[in-house]
N, C-alpha and C positions, 0 to 999 in steps of 0.2 A: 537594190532597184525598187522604186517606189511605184505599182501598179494603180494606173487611175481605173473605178470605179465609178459610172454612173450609174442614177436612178430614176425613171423618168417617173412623175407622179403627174397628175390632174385631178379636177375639179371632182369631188366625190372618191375618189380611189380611195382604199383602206387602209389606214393608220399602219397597221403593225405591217403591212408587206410592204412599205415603207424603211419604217422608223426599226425592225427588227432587223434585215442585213444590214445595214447601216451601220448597228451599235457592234454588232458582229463585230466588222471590220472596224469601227474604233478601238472596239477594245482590245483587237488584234495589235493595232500602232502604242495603243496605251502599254498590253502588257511586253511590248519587245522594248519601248523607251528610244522606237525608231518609226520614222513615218515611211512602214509597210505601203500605204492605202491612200491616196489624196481622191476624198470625197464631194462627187455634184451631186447634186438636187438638179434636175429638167423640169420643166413643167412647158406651157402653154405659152407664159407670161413671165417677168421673173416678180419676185414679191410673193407675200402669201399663198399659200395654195389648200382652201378648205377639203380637208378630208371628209368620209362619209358617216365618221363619228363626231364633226364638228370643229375638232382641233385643227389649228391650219399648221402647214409648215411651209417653209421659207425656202424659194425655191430663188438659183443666184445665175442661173442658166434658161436660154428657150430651145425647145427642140431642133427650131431655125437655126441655133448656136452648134449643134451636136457637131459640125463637120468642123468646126474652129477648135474642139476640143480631142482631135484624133491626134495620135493614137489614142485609143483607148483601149484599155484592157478589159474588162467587163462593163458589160450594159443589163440594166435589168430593166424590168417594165412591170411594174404595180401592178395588183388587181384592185376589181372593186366596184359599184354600181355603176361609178362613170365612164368604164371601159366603154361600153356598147355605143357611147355616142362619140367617144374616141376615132374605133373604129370605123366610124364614117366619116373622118376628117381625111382626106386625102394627102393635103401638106403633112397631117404628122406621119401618114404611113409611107410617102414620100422618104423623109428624113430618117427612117429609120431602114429603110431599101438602101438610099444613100450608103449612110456610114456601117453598113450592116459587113461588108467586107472588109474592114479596118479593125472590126471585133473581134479581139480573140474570140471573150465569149460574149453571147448573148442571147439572156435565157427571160422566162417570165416567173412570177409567183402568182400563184391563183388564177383568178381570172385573167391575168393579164395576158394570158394563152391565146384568148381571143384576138385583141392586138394585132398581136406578131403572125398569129394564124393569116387575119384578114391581110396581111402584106406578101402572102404565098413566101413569107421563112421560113416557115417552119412544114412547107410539103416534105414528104416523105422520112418526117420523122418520127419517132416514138416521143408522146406529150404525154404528160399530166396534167391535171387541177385538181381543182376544189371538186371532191365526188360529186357534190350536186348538182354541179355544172357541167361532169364531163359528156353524158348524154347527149346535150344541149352541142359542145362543141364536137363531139363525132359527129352528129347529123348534121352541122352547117361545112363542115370539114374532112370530106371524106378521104382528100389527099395525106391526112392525118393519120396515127397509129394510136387509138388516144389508152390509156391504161390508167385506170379509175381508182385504183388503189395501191396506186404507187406514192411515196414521198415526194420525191425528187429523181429526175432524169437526165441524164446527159445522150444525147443521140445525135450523130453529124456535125457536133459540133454545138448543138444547140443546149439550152438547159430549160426543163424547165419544172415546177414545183407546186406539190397542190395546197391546202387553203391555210393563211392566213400563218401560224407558225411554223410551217415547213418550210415558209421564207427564210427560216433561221436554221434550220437546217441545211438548207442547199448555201448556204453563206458559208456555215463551219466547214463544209465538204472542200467550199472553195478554196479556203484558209487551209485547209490540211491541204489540200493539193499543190498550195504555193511554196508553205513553210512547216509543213508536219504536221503527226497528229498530237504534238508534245504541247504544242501554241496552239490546237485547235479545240485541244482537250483544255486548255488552262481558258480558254474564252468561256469555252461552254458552262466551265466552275464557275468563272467572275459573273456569270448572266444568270449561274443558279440554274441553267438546264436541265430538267431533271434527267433526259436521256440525247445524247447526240448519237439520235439515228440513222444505221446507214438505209441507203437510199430505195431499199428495194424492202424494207419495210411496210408493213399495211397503215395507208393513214389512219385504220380505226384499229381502236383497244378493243381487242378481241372480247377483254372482261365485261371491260365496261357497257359493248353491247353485247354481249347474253344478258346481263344483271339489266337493260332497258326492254327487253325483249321476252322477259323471263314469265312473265304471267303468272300462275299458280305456282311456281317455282322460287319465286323472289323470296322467299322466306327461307329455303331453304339454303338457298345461293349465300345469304346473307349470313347464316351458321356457318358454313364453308370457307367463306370469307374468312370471319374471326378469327379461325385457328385451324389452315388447310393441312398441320402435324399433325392433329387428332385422326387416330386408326379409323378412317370413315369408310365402313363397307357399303354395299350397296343394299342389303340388310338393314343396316342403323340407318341410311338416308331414306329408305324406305319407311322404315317407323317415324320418323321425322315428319315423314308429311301423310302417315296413315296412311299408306295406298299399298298395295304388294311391289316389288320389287321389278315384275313383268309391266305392270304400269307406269313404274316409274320412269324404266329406258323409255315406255313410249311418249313418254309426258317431256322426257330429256329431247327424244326424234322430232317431236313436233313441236316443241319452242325452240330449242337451239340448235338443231341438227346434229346431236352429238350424243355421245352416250354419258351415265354418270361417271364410269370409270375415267374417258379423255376427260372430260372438263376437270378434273378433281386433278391429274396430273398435269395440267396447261396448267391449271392453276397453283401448284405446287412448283413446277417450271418459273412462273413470273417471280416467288419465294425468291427461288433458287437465284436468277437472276439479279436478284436485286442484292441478294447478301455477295456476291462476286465485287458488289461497288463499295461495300462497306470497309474501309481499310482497318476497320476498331477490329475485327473480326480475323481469327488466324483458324481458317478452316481448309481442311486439306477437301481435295475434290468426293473423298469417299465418306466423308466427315458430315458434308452438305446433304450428299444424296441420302445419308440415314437420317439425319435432320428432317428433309422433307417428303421421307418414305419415298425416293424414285429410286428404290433397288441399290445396285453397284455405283462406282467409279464410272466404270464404261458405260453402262444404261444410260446413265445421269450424261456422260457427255455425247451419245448417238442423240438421245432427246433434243438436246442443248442444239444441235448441229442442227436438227430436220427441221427444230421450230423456228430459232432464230436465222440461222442461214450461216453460222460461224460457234467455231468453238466459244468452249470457254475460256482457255487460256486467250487465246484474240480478244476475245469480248471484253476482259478486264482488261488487259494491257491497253485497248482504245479507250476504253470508258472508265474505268478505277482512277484514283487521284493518283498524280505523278510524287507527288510528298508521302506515300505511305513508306517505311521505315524497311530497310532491308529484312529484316525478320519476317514483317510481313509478305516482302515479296516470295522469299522463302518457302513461307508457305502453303503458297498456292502454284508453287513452281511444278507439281504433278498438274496440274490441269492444262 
């Protein structure tokens, strides 16, 4: 069965929440060598349609058109600077009231929250966006549940997803939900994903802001980095940056809210993590956790569970490459 896919884009919207579920779902049709997916472009007008980064794309549908192309299986809705003047277009929030019952699904990427918000779709459901916007739409939206640091959402029926990459994210979700995570895992390889996140994921890299956030601390953060196997007590981090070690928790409290000892094992976790994707790698689970000093087997995988939200055996089986070599599987068959 071939599920249609629209997208509505205008004048300003942003490229990638565009152009990224999109390739998603081609390259869904591309890697099965069946047409999965038959893809619209909506827009305003049909013809070009300038993004907010200047490239146009080619839009072969008007949102006037939306009720000519039901059924439809998904609907999405762009974000992007030109949202906000969207949303005071009446006919488009019309057309999308319309055909909004005929949608299985129909969800937004980024800003495009706003949208769908301004059409009362999306009352009383759990939203996302882009964090920086979601402030902005809990206070114009209060019939809203809005949740700032989520990826991607599914609630009532609705979907929706926060800024800019997470559009590709809540695409792969779709594709596993249609046809597995075997095909949603082999998209995510062919697009070079570095991670297909599930959805209750924090938009922000926990690392990457401590290390923006770090202050007096960025120096050492940065030693940590390099080689978080090195026996790093709280001792040697304290000679590290010349302070006693009573100073340093508090230098740790008050840039990052954490102490040295979590951030060294979050950061030994992400290690860990990412060697579970490596198939060149035949490491059993107690193998790993002495690798990156997190204790036992079992430490290593209660950690694995509180931080990421799923084991580690889950974790690889979604996200490791489906071509690794039975041996390999093998090996991490303890986890």
């Amino acid at each position: 069965m071939t599920r249609h896919v629209a997208l509505f884009a205008y004048p300003d919207c942003q490229l990638l929440d565009v152009s990224g579920p999109w390739q998603v779902f081609a390259s869904a049709n591309a890697l099965s060598s069946q047409p999965l997916y038959q893809l619209t472009l909506v827009a305003d007008a049909v013809g070009p349609v300038a993004t907010n980064g200047g490239l146009a794309v080619h839009a072969t549908h008007t949102y006037h058109q939306l009720a000519n192309l039901l059924p439809l299986d998904t609907l999405l809705v762009a974000g992007g600077s030109g949202v906000m003047q969207q949303r005071d277009i009446a006919a488009v929030k019309q057309a999308l009231c319309d055909v909004a019952p005929a949608v299985r699904r129909l969800g937004s990427i980024c800003s495009g929250a706003f949208l769908l918000a301004a059409t009362g779709l999306l009352d009383g459901c759990r939203v996302t966006t882009h964090w920086r916007h979601a402030p902005q739409l809990a206070d114009e939206y209060p019939a809203l549940s809005v949740e700032p640091d989520a990826l991607y959402i599914k609630s009532n029926g609705r979907y929706s997803s926060a800024g800019v990459t997470a559009g590709i994210d809540l695409a792969l979700s779709l594709v596993e939900a249609d046809h597995g995570a075997d095909l949603a895992g082999r998209v995510a390889r062919e697009l070079v994903v570095f991670l297909q996140r599930p959805g209750g994921q924090s938009q922000f890299s926990e690392i990457l802001r401590h290390q923006q956030e770090a202050g007096p601390l960025r120096r050492l953060l940065d030693q940590l980095h390099a080689d978080p196997s090195v026996d790093h007590g709280i001792e040697s981090m304290a000679d590290m940056m010349a302070v006693s070690p009573r100073h340093l928790t508090r230098l740790f409290r008050r840039y990052l809210n954490t102490t040295p000892g979590a951030y060294l094992t979050q950061l030994r976790l992400e290690q860990a993590r990412l060697a579970l994707l490596n198939g060149r790698e035949q490491l059993s689970l107690e193998r790993l956790a002495q690798r990156w000093r997190l204790g036992g087997a079992e430490q290593l995988r209660r950690q694995f569970q509180r931080y990421y939200g799923v084991s580690p055996s889950v974790y690889r089986q979604r996200f490791a490459s489906s071509h690794t070599d039975d041996s390999i599987q093998e090996s991490v068959s303890c986890l």
